[in-house]
C-alpha positions in Angstrom: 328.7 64.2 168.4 327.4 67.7 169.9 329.7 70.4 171.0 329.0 69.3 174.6 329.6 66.0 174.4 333.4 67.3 172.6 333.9 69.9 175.1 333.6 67.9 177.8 336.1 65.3 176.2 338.7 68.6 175.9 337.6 69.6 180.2 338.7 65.9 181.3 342.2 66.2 178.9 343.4 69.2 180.0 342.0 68.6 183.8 343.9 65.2 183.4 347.2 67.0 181.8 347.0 69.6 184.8 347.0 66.9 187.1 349.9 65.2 185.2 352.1 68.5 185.5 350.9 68.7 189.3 352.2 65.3 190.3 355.5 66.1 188.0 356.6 68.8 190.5 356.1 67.1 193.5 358.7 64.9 192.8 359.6 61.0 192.8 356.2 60.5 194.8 353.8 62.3 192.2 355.5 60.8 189.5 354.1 56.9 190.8 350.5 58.5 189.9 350.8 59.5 186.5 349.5 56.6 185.6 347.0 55.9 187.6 345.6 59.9 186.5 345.6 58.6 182.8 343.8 55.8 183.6 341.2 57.7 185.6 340.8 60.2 182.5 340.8 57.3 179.9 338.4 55.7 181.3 336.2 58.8 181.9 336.2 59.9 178.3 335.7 55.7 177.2 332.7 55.6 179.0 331.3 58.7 178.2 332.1 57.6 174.5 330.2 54.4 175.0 327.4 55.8 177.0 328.0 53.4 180.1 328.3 54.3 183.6 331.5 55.0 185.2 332.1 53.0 188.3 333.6 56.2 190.0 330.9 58.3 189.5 327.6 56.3 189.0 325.2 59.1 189.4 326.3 61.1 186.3 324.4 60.9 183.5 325.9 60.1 180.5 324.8 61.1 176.6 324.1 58.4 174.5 323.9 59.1 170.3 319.9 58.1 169.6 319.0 57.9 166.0 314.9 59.4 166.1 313.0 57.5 163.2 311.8 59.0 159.8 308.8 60.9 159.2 307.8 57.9 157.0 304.1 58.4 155.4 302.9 60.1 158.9 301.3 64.0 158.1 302.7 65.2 161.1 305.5 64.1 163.1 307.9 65.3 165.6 309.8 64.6 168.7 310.3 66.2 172.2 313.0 65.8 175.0 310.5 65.9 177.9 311.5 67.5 181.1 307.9 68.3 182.7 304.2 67.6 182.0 301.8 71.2 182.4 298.2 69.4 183.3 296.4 72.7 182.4 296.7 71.3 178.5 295.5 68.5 176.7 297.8 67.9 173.7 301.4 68.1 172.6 301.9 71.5 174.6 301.3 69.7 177.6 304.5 67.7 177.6 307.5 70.8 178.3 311.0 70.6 176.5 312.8 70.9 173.6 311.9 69.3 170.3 314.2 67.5 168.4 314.5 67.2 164.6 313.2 63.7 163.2 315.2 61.7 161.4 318.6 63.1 162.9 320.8 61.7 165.3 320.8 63.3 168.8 323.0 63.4 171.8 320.8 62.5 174.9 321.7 61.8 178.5 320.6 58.6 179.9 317.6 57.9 181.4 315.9 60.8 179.3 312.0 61.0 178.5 311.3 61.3 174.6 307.8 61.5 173.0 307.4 60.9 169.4 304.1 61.6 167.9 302.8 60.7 164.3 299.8 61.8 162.8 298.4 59.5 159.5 295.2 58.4 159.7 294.9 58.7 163.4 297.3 60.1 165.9 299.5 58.2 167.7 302.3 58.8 170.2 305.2 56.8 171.9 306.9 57.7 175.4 310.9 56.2 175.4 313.2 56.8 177.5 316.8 57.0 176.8 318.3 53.5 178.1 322.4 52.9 176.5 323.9 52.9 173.6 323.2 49.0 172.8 319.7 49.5 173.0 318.5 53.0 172.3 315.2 54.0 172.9 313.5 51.9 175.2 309.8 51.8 174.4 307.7 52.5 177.7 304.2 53.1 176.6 301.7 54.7 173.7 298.7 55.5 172.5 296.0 56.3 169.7 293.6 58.4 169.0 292.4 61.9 170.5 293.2 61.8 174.1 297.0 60.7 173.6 297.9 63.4 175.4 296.1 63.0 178.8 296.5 59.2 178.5 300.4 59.4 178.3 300.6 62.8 181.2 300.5 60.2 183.9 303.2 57.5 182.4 305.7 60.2 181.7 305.4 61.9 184.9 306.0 58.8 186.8 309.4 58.2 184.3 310.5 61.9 185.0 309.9 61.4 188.9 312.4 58.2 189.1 315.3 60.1 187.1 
């Protein structure tokens, strides 16, 4: 797990214990919701954990641990979080984010845009975007050969659009 994906775990604890001590001093009253606060918190961190929505916040994206595939027999390979497409260029500079080290396993929100190119005999180049922990990378679209780039600009703008 990254440090974010911890230190957020920590932030909902001690927000949780904080609002344990709160309903403490109000009394007989406060005391009926300790329960219900753990709950709220447990279930916060849980889904987190498991990369699934939480019914009382469904827009906030959660991180789901991706495993990006081996370098295998390609001569080049790597792998970028996309978060924009610049159509002044025409190959891997084109698609804007940070890369992220093959074969390693990565902490990404939900819904996120990865490209993983490979370069053997031919280039080649995948579009995914993050779906849940069950499934991983969900394969959107790819393709082969010299203009893998502007073939793939349109695809991932449209997936970086709908997030």
């Amino acid at each position: 797990m990254t440090d974010d994906f911890l230190r957020a775990d920590r932030d909902d604890a001690v927000q949780a214990l904080q609002d344990i001590l709160a309903a403490l001093d109000d009394g007989s009253q406060g005391r009926e919701n300790i329960r219900e606060i753990a709950s709220r918190a447990f279930t916060k961190i849980a889904c987190r954990r498991m990369g699934v929505a939480n019914p009382e916040i469904p827009d906030k994206p959660y991180h789901v641990m991706i495993r990006l595939p081996d370098r295998r027999d390609s001569v080049k390979c790597w792998a970028k979080r996309v978060i924009a497409v610049n159509r002044d260029e025409n190959h891997g500079y084109a698609f804007e984010g940070p890369f992220l080290a093959i074969g390693t396993t990565v902490s990404l929100p939900r819904g996120a845009v990865v490209l993983i190119y490979r370069l053997s005999v031919v280039a080649s180049a995948l579009l995914y975007q993050v779906a849940d922990s069950d499934t991983g990378l969900a394969p959107i679209t790819g393709s082969v050969g010299k203009r893998w780039a502007r073939d793939l600009m349109g695809p991932c703008e449209e997936l970086l659009r709908r997030r």
